[in-house]
C-alpha positions, -999 to 999 in steps of 0.1 A, spaced: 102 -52 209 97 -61 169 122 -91 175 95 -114 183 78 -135 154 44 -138 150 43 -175 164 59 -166 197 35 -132 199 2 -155 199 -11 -171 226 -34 -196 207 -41 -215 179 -68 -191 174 -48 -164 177 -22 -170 155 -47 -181 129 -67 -146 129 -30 -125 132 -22 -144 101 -54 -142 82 -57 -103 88 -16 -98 77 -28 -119 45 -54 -97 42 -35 -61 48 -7 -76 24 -34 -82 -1 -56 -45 7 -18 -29 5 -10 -47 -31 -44 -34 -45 -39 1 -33 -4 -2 -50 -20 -14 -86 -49 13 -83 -22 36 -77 -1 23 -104 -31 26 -130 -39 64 -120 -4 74 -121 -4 54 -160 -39 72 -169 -28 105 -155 3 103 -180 -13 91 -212 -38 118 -203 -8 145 -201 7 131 -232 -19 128 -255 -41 153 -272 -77 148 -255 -88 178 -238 -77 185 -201 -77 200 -169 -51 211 -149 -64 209 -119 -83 171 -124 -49 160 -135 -31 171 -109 -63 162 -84 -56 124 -102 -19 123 -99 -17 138 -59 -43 108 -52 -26 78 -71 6 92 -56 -16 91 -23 -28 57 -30 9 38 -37 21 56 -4 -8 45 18 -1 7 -3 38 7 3 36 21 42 4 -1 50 20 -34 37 31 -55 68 65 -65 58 72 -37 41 64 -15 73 84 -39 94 114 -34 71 110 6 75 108 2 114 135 -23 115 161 0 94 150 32 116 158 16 147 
């Protein structure tokens, strides 16, 4: 099923182009996810680590969505997400 490329998959010119311009654009969504993700998880430490005033519960609200937000990146990139499938299979 997954051994097909994306050339072969398409039936079109047209096809291919908008298959290719929306993996581009999950690839790119996926990446920025990852970075915001990246950032809250850096913020969310400094904010641990240093001696500004806190809560508890906001940093570990932060932390559970950056985590959140790298997950959603990694899984929704395309070619990571065809790696996963590939090794389960």
């Amino acid at each position: 099923m997954g051994t097909r490329t994306l050339a072969e998959r398409a039936d079109s010119r047209a096809e291919l182009a908008v298959a290719l311009v929306s993996r581009v654009a999950a690839g790119a969504l996926a990446w920025l996810l990852v970075g915001a993700g990246m950032l809250g998880l850096g913020y969310s430490l400094l904010r641990t680590l240093g001696s500004a005033p806190q809560s508890a519960v906001g940093t570990a609200i932060a932390l559970a969505a950056s985590l959140a937000a790298v997950a959603i990146g990694i899984y929704g990139h395309p070619g990571l997400r065809e790696r996963l499938h590939a090794r389960d299979n």
